[in-house]
C-alpha positions in Angstrom: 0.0 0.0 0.0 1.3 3.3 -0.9 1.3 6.0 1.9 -0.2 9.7 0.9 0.6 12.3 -0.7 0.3 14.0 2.6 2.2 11.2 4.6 4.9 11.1 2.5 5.2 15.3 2.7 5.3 15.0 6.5 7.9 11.9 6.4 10.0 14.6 4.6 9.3 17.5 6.6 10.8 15.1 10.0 13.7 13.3 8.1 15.0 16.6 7.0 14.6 18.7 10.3 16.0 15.8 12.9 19.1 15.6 10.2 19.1 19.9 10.4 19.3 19.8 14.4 21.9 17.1 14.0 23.8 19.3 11.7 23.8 22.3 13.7 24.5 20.7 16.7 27.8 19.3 14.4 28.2 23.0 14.3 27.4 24.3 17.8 29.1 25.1 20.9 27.1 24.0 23.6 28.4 21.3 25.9 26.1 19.0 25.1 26.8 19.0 21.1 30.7 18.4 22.1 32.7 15.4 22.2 32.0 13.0 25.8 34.8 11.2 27.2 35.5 9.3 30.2 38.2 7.3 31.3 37.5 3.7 32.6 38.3 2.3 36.0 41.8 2.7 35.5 41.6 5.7 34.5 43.5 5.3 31.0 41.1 4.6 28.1 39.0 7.5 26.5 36.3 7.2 24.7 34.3 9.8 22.2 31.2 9.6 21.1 30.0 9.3 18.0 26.5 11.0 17.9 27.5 14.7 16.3 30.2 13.2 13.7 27.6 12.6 11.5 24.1 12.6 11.4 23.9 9.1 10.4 25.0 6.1 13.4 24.0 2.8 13.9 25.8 0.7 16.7 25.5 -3.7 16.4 25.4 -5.5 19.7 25.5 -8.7 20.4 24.0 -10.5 23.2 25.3 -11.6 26.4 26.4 -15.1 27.1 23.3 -17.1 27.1 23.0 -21.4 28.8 23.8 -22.8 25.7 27.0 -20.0 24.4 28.3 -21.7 27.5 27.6 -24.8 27.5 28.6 -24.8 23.9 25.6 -25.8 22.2 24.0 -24.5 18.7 20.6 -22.3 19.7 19.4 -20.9 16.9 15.6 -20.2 17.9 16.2 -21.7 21.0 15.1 -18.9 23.3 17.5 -19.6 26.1 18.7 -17.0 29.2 21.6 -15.5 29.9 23.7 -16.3 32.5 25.3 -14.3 35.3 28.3 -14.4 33.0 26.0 -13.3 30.2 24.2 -10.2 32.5 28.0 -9.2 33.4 29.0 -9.1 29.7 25.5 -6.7 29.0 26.2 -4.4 31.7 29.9 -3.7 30.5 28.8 -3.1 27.3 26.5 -0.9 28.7 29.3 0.6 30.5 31.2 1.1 27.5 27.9 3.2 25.5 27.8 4.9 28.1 31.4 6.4 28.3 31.2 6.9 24.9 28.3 9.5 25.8 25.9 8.4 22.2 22.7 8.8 23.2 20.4 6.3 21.3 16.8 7.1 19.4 15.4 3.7 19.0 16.6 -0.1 20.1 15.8 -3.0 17.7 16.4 -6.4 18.5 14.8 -10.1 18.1 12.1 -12.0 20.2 14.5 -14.5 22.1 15.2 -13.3 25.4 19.1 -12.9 25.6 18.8 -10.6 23.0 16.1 -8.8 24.9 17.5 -8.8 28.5 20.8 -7.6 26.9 19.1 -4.2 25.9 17.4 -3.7 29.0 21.3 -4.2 30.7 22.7 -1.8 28.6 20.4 0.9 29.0 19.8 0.8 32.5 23.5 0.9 32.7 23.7 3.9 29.7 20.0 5.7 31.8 19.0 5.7 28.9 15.6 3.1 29.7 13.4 5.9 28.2 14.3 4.4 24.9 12.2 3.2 22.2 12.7 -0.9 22.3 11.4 -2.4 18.9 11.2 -6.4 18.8 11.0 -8.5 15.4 11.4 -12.1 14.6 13.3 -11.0 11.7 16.0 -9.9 13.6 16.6 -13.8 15.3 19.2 -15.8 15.3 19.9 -17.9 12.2 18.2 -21.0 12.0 20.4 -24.1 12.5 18.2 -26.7 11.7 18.5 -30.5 12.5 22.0 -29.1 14.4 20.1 -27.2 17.4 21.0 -28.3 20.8 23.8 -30.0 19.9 27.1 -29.7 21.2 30.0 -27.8 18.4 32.6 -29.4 19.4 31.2 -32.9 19.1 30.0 -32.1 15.4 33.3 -31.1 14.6 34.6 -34.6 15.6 31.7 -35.9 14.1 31.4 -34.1 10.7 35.0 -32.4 10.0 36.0 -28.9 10.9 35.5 -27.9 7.3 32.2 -28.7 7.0 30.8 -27.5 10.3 32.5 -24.3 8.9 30.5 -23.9 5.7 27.3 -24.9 7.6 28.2 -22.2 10.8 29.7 -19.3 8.6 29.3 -19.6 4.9 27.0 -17.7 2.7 24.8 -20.4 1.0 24.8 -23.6 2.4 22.3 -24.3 5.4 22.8 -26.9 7.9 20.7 -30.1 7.6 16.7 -29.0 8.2 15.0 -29.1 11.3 12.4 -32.7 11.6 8.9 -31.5 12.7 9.4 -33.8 15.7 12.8 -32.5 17.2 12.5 -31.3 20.5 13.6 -27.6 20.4 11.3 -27.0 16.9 10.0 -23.4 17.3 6.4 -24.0 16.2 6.0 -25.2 20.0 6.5 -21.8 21.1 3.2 -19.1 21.4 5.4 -16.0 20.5 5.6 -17.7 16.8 1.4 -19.1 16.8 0.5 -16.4 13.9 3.4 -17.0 11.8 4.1 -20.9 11.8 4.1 -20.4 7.8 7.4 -18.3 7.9 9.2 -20.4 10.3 12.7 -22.0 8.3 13.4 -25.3 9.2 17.1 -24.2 8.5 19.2 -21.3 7.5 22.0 -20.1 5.3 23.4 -17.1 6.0 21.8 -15.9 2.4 18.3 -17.0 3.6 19.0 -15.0 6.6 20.4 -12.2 5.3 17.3 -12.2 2.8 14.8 -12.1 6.0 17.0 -9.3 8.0 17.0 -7.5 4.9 13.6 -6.8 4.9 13.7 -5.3 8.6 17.0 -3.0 7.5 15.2 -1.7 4.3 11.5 -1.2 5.6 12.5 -0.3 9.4 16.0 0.5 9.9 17.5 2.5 6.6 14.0 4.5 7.1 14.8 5.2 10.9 18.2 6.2 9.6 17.9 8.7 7.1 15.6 10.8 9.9 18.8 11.3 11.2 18.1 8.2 14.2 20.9 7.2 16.1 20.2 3.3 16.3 21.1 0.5 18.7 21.0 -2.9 17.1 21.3 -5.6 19.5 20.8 -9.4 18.4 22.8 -12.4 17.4 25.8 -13.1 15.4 24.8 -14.9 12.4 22.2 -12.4 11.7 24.2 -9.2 12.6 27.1 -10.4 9.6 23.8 -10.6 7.3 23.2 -7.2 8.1 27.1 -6.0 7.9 27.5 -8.1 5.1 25.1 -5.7 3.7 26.3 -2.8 4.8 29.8 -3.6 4.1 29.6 -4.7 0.7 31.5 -7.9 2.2 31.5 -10.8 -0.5 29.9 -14.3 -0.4 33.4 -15.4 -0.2 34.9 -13.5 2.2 32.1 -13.8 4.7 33.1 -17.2 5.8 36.1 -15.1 7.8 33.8 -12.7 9.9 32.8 -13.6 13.4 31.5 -11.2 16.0 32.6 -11.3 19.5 30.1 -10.9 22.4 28.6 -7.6 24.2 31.0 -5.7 22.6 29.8 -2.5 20.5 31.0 -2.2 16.9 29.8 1.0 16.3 29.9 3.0 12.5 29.2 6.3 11.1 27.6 6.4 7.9 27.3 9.1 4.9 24.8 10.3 3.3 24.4 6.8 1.2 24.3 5.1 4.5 27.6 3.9 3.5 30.4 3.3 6.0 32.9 6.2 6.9 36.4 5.7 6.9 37.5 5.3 10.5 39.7 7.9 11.9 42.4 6.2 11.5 41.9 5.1 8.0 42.3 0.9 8.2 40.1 -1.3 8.8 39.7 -3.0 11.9 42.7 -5.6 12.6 40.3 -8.2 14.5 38.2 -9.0 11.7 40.2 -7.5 9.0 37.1 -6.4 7.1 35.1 -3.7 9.0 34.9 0.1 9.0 33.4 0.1 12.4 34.6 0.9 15.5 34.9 -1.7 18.7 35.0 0.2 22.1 36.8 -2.4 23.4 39.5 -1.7 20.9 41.0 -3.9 18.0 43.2 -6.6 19.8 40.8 -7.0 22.7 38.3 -8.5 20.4 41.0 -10.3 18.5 41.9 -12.3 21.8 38.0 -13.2 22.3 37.4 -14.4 19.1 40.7 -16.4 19.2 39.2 -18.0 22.2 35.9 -18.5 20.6 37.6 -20.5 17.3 39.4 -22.7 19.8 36.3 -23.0 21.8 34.0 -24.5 18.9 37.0 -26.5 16.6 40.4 -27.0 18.5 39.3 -30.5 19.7 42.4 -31.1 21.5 41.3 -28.8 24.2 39.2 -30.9 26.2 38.2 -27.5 28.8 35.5 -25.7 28.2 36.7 -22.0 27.4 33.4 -19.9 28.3 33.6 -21.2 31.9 36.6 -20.5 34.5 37.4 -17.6 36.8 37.9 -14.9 34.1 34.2 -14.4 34.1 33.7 -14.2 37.7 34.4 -10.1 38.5 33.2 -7.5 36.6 36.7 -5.7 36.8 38.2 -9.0 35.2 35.5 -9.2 32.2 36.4 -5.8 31.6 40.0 -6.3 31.5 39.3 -9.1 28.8 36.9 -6.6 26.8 38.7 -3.5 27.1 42.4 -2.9 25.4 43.5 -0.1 27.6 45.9 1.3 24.5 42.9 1.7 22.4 40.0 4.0 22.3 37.4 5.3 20.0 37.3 8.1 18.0 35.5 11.3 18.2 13.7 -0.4 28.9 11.6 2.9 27.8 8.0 1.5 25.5 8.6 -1.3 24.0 6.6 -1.9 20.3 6.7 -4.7 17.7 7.7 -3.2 14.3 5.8 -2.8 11.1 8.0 -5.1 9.5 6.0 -7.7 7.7 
């Protein structure tokens, strides 16, 4: 359905005056138009925001660890909790927003429940629980078919490290489907009772990116271009669909990215809603592929997904890496998170989205 005449006038009128204000505050000497920064508890990491750089930011969060991140298990649309572990990793996230002093318009995120109680962590941590929370199934996890509930490292043994890598992280080919009988099949589960006809019995990361894409172009790139500052907190197969997108990263290359946890990546985008350059010109050295920022810094991230990579195919470690004493004090997650030498450059209503 097309909207009005009028509609589309008015849609105008606010895209062009919240992307004005933005502008002048760009221009502006008031306090609250400057750059924020804050040390963290050591005192010696800074961190800028990003909000006046640009009228145009978005910020990708994953969730916190959740039962099965720890126990090592594939979840898909499994809608499982966080842990303690899991609320720690949300609230220094949350931590690190809020030192970086952006102040968010709108939250989007999925209908599973770590991805949910993340966002209400972070902004209770940032204040900031007057924010708009939109929820969407089209911003869950990948599907993982017949391989939910099953434990990564034993499919590794039991298929090969090369395939469980093309079913986890490649761009077209989805894991075996999902039998109407398994246990964890999400057509048990109320929140999905009106849509049962749109729920995959498996995923690629295409088919995903295909679903997500939907939400960015109807919801998000709309949100956006009013000049929104947007928090997008979900899960890590679907956030590289949507990066993927954003980053004009290739089918092949894909395979490569993986997204730590609870740590924000956070981009400023032209007037294309195109990546900018970051201030230091490279691309970031964890992933090797992205123009965003992480406020935990580059090598921070590159030591978590390291551990991550040995935690789902080194099978000659027998210990399981997301459990152990590094996870027990905030101050030590934060250490872990947070690369001290590097810094960033310069609960509210909650509403389902009109994404279809």
């Amino acid at each position: 359905m097309f909207r009005s005449a009028t509609a589309a006038v008015a849609s105008a009128s606010r895209s062009v005056s919240a992307v004005a204000r933005r502008q002048q505050c760009l221009r502006a000497t008031s306090p609250s138009c400057r750059t924020f920064s804050s040390a963290n508890t050591n005192g010696s990491k800074n961190f800028n925001t990003i909000n006046f750089n640009t009228p145009y930011n978005v910020c990708f969060l994953r969730h916190g660890q959740s039962t099965w991140n720890r126990d090592n298990r594939y979840i898909g649309w499994t809608d499982t909790p966080l842990t303690e572990d899991g609320v720690l990793e949300a609230r220094v996230a949350g931590r690190m927003l809020k030192e970086s002093g952006i102040l968010f318009d709108e939250v989007h995120t999925s209908l599973l429940r770590r991805s949910i109680r993340t966002v209400n962590l972070v902004l209770m941590e940032m204040g900031q629980e007057y924010v708009d929370v939109r929820k969407h199934w089209r911003l869950n996890e990948r599907h993982y078919g017949e391989l939910v509930g099953k434990n990564k490292k034993e499919t590794v043994k039991q298929f090969g490290q090369d395939q469980i890598k093309r079913w986890r992280r490649s761009y077209d080919e989805p894991p075996p489907i999902m039998t109407e009988d398994h246990k964890y099949n999400p057509k048990k589960d109320p929140r999905y009772r009106n849509m049962l006809d749109k729920i995959p019995k498996s995923e690629s990361l295409n088919e995903t990116k295909e679903r997500s894409g939907v939400y960015w172009e109807t919801v998000i790139e709309p949100a956006l271009r009013e000049g929104k500052t947007l928090l997008i907190t979900g899960h890590e197969n679907n956030l590289r669909s949507l990066i993927m997108q954003l980053e004009d990263i290739s089918r092949e290359d894909i395979i490569n990215l993986s997204l730590p946890r609870a740590v924000p990546l956070v981009y400023r985008l032209d007037e294309n809603l195109k990546p900018m350059d970051r201030p230091d010109g490279k691309l970031d050295s964890a992933t090797g592929f992205l123009r965003g920022e992480w406020l935990g810094g580059d090598s921070a991230v590159t030591n978590v997904l390291n551990r991550d990579h040995k935690q789902v195919y080194d099978t000659t470690i027998e210990q399981n890496l997301e459990k152990g004493d590094t996870r027990e004090k905030w101050t030590q997650w934060l250490n872990a998170v947070v690369d001290p030498n590097e810094g960033v450059g310069g609960g509210g209503s909650t509403q389902t989205s009109n994404a279809k």
